[in-house]
N, C-alpha and C positions, 0 to 999 in steps of 0.2 A: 415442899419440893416434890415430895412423891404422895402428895394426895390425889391425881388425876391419872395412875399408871396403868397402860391399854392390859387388857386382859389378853393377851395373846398368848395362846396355849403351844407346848412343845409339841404335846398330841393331840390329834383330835380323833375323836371313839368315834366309829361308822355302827351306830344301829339302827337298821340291819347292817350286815356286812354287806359289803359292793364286790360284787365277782369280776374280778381283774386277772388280763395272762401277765405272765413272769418270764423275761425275753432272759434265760439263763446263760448264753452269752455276755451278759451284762454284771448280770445278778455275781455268775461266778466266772469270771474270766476263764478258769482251767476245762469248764467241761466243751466239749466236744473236740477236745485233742485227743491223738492217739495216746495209748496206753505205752505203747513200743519209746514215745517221747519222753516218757517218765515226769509227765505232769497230767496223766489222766488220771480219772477216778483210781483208788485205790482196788486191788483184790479185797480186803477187807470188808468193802462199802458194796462191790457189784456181788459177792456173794453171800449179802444181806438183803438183797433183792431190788436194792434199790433202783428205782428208774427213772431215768436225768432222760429227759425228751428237751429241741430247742428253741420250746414253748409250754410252759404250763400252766393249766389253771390255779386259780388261788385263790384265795377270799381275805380281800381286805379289812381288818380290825383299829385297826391304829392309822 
């Protein structure tokens, strides 16, 4: 019954990695709302430096 079962993998490994942007309107629905809305970024998160632009580079692995 299951001697001929496709090999279809959950992940597949990019190596190298593939440099891909990250449309973060997608990624995270909340960022680029105002903070005053009370679903922006946290103070916790923006005064760890972080920076949420609404496009980033990234590099594909998985």
């Amino acid at each position: 019954m299951f001697d001929h079962w496709p090999d279809t993998r959950a992940l597949r490994v990019f190596d190298p990695p593939k440099p891909v942007v990250v449309d973060m309107a997608i990624a995270d629905p909340s960022c680029g709302r105002s903070y005053a809305a009370g679903r922006g970024v946290s103070l916790r998160v923006r005064a760890s430096g972080a920076r949420i632009e609404p496009a980033m580079p990234a590099l594909l692995f998985f």
